[in-house]
C-alpha positions in Angstrom: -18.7 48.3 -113.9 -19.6 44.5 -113.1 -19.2 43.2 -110.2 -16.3 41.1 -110.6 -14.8 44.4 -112.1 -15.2 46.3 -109.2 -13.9 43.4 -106.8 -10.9 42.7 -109.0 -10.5 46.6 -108.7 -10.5 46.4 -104.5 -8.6 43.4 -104.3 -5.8 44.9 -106.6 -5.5 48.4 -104.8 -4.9 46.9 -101.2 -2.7 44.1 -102.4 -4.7 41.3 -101.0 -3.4 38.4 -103.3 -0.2 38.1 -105.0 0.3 35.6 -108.2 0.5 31.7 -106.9 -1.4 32.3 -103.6 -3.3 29.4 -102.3 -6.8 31.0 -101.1 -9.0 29.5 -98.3 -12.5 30.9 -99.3 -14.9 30.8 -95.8 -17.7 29.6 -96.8 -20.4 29.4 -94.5 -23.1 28.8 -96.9 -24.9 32.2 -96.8 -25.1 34.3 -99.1 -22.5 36.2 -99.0 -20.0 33.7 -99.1 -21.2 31.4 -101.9 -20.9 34.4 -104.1 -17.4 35.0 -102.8 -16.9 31.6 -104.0 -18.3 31.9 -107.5 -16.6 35.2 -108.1 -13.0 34.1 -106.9 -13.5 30.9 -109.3 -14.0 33.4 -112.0 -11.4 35.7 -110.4 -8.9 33.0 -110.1 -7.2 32.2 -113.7 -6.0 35.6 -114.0 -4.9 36.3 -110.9 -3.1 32.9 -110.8 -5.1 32.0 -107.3 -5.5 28.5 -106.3 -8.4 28.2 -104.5 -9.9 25.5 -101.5 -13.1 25.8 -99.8 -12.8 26.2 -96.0 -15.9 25.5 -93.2 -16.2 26.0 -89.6 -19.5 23.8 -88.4 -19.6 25.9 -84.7 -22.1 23.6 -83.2 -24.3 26.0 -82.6 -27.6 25.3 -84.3 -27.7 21.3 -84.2 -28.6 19.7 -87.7 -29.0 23.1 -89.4 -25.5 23.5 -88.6 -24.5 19.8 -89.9 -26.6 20.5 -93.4 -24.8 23.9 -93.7 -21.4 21.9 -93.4 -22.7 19.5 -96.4 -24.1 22.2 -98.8 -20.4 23.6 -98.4 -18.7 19.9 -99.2 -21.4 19.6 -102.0 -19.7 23.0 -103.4 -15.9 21.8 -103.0 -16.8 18.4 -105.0 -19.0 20.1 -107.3 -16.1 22.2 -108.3 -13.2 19.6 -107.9 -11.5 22.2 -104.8 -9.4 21.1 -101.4 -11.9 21.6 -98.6 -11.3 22.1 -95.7 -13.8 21.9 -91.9 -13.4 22.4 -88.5 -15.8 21.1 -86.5 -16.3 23.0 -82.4 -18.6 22.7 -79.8 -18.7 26.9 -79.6 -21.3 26.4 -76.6 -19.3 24.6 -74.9 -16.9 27.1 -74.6 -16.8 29.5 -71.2 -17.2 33.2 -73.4 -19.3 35.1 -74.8 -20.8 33.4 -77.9 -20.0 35.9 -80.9 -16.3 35.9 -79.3 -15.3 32.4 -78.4 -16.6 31.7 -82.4 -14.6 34.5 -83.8 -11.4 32.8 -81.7 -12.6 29.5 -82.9 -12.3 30.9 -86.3 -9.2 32.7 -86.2 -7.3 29.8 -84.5 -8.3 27.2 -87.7 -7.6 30.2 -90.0 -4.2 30.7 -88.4 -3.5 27.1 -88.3 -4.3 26.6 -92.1 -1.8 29.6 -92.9 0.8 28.4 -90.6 0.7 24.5 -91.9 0.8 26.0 -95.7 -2.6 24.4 -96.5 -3.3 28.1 -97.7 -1.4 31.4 -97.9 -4.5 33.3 -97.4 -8.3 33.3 -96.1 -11.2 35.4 -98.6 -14.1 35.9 -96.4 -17.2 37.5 -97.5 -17.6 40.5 -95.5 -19.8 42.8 -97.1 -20.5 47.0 -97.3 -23.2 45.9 -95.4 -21.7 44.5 -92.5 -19.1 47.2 -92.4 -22.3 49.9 -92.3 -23.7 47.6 -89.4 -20.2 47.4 -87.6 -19.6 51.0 -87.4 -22.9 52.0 -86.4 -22.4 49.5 -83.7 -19.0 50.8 -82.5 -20.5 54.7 -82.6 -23.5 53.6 -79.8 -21.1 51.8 -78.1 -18.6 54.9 -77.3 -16.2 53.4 -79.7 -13.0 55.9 -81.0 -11.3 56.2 -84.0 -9.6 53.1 -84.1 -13.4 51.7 -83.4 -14.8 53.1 -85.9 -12.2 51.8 -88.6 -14.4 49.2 -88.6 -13.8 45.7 -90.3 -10.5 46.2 -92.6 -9.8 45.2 -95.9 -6.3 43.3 -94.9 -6.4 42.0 -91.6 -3.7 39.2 -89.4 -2.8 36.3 -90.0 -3.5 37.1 -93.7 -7.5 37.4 -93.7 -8.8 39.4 -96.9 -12.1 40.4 -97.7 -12.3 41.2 -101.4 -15.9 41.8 -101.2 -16.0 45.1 -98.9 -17.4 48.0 -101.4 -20.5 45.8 -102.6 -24.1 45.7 -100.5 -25.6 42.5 -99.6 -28.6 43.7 -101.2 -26.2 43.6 -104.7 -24.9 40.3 -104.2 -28.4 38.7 -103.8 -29.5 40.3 -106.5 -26.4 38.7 -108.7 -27.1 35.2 -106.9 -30.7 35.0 -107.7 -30.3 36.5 -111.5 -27.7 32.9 -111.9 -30.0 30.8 -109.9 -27.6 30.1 -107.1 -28.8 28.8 -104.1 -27.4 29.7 -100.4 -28.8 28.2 -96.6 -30.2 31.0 -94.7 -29.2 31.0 -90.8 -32.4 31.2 -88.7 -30.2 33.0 -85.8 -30.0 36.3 -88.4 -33.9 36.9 -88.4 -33.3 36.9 -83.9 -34.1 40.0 -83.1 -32.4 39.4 -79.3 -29.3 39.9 -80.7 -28.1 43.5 -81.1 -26.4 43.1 -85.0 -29.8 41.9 -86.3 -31.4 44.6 -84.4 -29.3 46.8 -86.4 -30.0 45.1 -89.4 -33.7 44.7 -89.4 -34.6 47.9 -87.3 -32.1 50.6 -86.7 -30.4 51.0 -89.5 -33.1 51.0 -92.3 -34.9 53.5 -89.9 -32.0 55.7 -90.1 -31.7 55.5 -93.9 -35.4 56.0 -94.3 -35.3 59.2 -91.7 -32.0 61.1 -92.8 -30.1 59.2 -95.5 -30.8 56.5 -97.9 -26.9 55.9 -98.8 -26.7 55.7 -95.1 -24.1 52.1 -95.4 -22.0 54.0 -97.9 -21.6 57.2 -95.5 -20.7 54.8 -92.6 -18.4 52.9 -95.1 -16.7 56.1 -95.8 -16.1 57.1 -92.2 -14.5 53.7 -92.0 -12.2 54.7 -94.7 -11.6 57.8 -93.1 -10.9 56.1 -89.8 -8.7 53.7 -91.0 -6.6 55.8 -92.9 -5.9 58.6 -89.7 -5.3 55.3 -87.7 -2.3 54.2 -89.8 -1.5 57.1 -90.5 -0.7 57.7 -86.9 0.3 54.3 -86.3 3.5 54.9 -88.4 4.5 58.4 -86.8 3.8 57.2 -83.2 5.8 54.1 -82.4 7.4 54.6 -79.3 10.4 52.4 -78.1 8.7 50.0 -75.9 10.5 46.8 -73.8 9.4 43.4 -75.4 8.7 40.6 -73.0 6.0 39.9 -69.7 7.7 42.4 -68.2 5.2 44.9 -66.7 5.7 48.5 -69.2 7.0 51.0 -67.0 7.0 54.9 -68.6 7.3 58.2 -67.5 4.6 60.3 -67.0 6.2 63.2 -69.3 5.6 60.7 -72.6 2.4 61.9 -72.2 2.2 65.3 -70.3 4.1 66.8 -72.9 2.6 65.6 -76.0 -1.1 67.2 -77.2 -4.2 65.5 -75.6 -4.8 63.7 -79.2 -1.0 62.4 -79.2 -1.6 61.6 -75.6 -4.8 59.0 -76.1 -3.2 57.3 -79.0 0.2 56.8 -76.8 -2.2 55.3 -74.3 -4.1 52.7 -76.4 -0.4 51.7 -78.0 1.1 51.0 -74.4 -2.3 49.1 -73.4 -2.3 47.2 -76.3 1.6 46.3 -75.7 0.4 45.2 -72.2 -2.7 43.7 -73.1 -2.2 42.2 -76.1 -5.4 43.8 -77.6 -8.1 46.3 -77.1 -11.3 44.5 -76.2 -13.1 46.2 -73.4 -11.0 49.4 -73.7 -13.7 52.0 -74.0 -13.1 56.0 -73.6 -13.5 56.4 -69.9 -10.6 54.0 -69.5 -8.3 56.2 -72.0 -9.8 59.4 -70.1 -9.2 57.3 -66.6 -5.4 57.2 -67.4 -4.9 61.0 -68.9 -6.2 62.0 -65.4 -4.0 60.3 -63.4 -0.7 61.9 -65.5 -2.3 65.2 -64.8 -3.0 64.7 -61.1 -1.2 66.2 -58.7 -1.3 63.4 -56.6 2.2 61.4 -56.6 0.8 58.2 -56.3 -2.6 56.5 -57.8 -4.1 53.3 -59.3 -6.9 52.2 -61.4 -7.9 48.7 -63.3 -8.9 48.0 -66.7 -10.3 44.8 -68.2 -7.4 42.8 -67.7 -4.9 45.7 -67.1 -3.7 47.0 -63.7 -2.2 50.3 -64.3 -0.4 52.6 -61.5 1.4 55.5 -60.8 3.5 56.4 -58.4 5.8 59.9 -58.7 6.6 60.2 -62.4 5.9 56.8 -63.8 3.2 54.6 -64.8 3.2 51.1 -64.8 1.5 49.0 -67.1 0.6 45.3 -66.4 -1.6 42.6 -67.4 -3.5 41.2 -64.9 -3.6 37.0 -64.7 -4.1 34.2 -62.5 -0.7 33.2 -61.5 0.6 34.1 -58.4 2.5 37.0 -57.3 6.2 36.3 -55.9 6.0 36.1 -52.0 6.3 39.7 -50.5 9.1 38.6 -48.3 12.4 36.6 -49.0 15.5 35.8 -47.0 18.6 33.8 -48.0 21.2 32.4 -45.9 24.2 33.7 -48.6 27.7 32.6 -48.5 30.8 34.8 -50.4 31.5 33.8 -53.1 27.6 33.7 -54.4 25.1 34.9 -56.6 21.3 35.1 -56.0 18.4 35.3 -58.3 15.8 37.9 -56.8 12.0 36.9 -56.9 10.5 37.7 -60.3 13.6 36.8 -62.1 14.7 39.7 -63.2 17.8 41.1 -61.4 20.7 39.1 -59.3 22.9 39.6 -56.6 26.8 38.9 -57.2 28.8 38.9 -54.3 32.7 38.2 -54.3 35.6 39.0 -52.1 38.1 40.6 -53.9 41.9 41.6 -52.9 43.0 45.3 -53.0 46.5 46.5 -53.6 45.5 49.8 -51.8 46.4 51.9 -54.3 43.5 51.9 -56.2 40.0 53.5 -55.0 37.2 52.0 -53.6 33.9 51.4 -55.9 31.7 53.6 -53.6 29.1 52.2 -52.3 29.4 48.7 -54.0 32.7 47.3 -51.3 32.2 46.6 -47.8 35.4 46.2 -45.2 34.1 43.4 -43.0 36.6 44.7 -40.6 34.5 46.2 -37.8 32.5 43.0 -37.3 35.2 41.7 -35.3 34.9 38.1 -36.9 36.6 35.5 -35.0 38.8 34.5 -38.2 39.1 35.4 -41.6 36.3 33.5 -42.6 33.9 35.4 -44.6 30.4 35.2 -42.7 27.0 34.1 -44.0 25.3 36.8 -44.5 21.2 37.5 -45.3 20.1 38.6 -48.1 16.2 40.0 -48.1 13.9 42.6 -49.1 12.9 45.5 -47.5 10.6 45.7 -44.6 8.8 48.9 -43.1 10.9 50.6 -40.2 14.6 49.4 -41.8 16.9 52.1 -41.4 20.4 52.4 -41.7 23.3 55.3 -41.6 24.4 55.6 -45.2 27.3 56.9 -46.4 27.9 60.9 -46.0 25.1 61.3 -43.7 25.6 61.6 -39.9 22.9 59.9 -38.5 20.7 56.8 -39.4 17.4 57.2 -41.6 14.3 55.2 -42.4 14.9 53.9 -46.2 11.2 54.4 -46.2 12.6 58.2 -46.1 14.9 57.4 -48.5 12.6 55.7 -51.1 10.4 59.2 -51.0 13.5 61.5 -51.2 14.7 59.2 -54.1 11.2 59.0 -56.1 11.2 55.3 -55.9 8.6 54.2 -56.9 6.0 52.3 -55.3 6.6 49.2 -57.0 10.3 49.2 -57.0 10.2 49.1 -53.1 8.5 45.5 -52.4 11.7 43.4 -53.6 14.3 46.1 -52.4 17.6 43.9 -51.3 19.0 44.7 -48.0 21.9 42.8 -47.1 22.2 41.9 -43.1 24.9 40.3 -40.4 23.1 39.5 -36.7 20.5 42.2 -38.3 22.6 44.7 -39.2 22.3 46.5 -42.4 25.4 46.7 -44.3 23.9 47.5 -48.1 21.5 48.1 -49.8 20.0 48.4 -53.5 21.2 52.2 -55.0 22.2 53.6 -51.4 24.7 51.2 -51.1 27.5 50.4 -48.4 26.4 51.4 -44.1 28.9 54.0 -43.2 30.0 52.0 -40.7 31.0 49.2 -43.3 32.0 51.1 -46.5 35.9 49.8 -48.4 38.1 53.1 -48.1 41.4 53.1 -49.6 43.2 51.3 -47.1 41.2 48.1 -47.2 43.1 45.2 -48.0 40.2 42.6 -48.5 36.7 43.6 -49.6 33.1 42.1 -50.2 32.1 43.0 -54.1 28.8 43.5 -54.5 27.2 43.6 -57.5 23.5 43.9 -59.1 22.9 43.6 -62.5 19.7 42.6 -65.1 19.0 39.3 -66.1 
């Protein structure tokens, strides 16, 4: 089978293009890509493909990099096709070279797709780079998802028709039709670890133990990829959308198998996160241990992800640079009123309300201001404010006061819960609070004519 055969072939059974598509081919001017070109131009009349050439000139390699950028405009006019180029000072950018160009990339990729210049990118990944991928991934303590390696289909709408052929084939093709492509000095650099891989590692390994050694890591890509969406589709929890940190309970994972367990974990730090860069083993093997711990309460961080536990949940959140809420609030509140709690994400409602006396009180939620011996019926201002270590209070049904320190622990709050707890005060007396509601001293019974309301609710 020809080349174009077989590509036509890959293309077709993963549904890359669909009849009409517009098709950014990346052309970087290597080898790989140029081909990608030629073969899509032959490709295109039956799949009913228009086609535009598409450039990135990184800014990494000076006036290599600005005669790469013309070889590629040379190949758009040559063949009468939409081009399109980004120019970036990649340098320039405070990362990690190989990552702040892949962003660079994906961003003018995205921004084509989204501005319906194309509908979808080609690039010209290769067998080749998927052997040197996985390899990669497998020293570096990668897992299953790791080692699914680069996929055929990929967000916003990347495709890369040309994953089952070598780039020892497609040179071969290029040379036998006299087509020229630049070669990029930085591949030879044997400081970086891919051409390491390329030049050293991985031929040593195919000469040692297996000459189809990139078609045996291609597989286990396959393989890999496959399990991953295969478990992708039975695993999808019910998770809250939104910056909200992800609270769960420690039994979505204590009671599923170990296997079911890790998969649940990368999901919920991917949720958080928004991706898994950095998230090696140890960190999946980090979190198991603290669901099995005894230990009620523990913490560990992540690359950008702070995760905790306290009792029988974990929480989840991503780590950034704004600040936290202040630890402490107090507001001067008048009745009728409602108050927004720090973080924005619960209110107070408070409301005097007038009772016929035959109805019963809301327990907990209705205060009889009664006992405060008010001059007048004017309702007081009263304080609303968190919880602070030593605040104690008698509650309801209980004949003595207690710590709501002791309460939190009795109650399994957890740890996080407790920092914005609202306690409602007169002259310092505690007359509510959050969930153990209304001071004995102060709870509505049946007989109250005139009550304070108070109500919590979500935003």
């Amino acid at each position: 089978m020809s080349l174009a055969a077989r590509v036509a072939a890959f293309a077709a059974r993963h549904r890359m293009f669909r009849p009409g598509d517009r098709v950014g081919v990346a052309v970087s001017g290597g080898a790989d890509s140029v081909f990608l070109l030629h073969l899509l131009r032959e490709l295109a009349p039956n799949l009913d493909l228009r086609l535009a050439v598409v450039h990135i000139e990184h800014g990494i390699r000076g006036n290599a990099s600005l005669a790469d950028a013309e070889f590629v405009r040379n190949f758009a006019t040559q063949f009468d096709l939409p081009f399109h180029i980004h120019r970036a000072d990649v340098p320039a950018v405070d990362d990690n070279l190989e990552q702040a160009a892949r962003r660079v990339r994906t961003g003018f990729y995205q921004k084509l797709i989204e501005t319906g210049c194309v509908t979808r990118i080609a690039t010209g990944h290769t067998r080749s780079d998927q052997a040197e991928t996985v390899l990669y991934r497998v020293l570096r303590g990668s897992g299953l998802s790791g080692l699914s390696g680069i996929h055929p289909i990929a967000e916003p709408g990347i495709v890369r028709p040309l994953l089952e052929l070598t780039r020892d084939e497609i040179e071969a093709c290029l040379r036998s039709q006299s087509i020229a492509w630049r070669e990029d000095e930085t591949n030879a650099d044997r400081s970086y670890a891919r051409n390491r891989l390329r030049h050293e590692i991985l031929p040593l390994l195919a000469d040692a133990f297996n000459p189809r050694l990139e078609q045996a890591l291609a597989n286990l890509a396959t393989l890999a990829r496959d399990e991953e969406d295969y478990w992708s589709a039975q695993l999808q929890p019910k998770l809250p959308s939104g910056n909200q940190p992800l609270i769960i309970p420690i039994t979505l994972l204590t009671n599923e198998p170990t296997a079911v367990a890790r998969r649940l974990i990368r999901q919920f730090i991917e949720t958080t996160k928004g991706d898994l860069r950095q998230i090696d083993f140890p960190h999946i093997e980090r979190v198991l241990e603290m669901t099995r711990s005894s230990e009620g309460n523990d913490r560990t961080q992540l690359p950008g992800l702070d995760i905790m536990r306290s009792f029988e949940w974990l929480r989840f959140s991503k780590i950034t640079n704004a600040p936290a809420p202040p630890r402490d609030y107090a507001y001067i509140v008048q009745v009728p009123g409602i108050v927004e709690l720090p973080g924005g994400f619960s209110r107070i409602t408070l409301q005097m309300l007038e009772k016929s006396g035959t109805g019963q009180s809301a327990s907990g939620k209705e205060l009889d201001l009664t006992p405060l011996n008010l001059p007048s019926a004017d309702v007081p201002n009263l304080e609303l404010r968190n919880w602070r270590p030593g605040d104690k209070y008698r509650r309801i049904g209980r004949p003595t006061e207690e710590k709501i320190k002791l309460m939190f622990q009795e109650n399994r709050v957890p740890l996080w819960e407790r920092r914005h707890w609202p306690i409602i005060t007169y002259n310092e007396i505690i007359l509510w609070t959050r969930r153990f509601g209304a001071a004995a001293d102060f709870a509505a019974g049946p007989e109250a004519r005139v009550v304070l309301r108070i109500d919590e609710s979500d935003e």
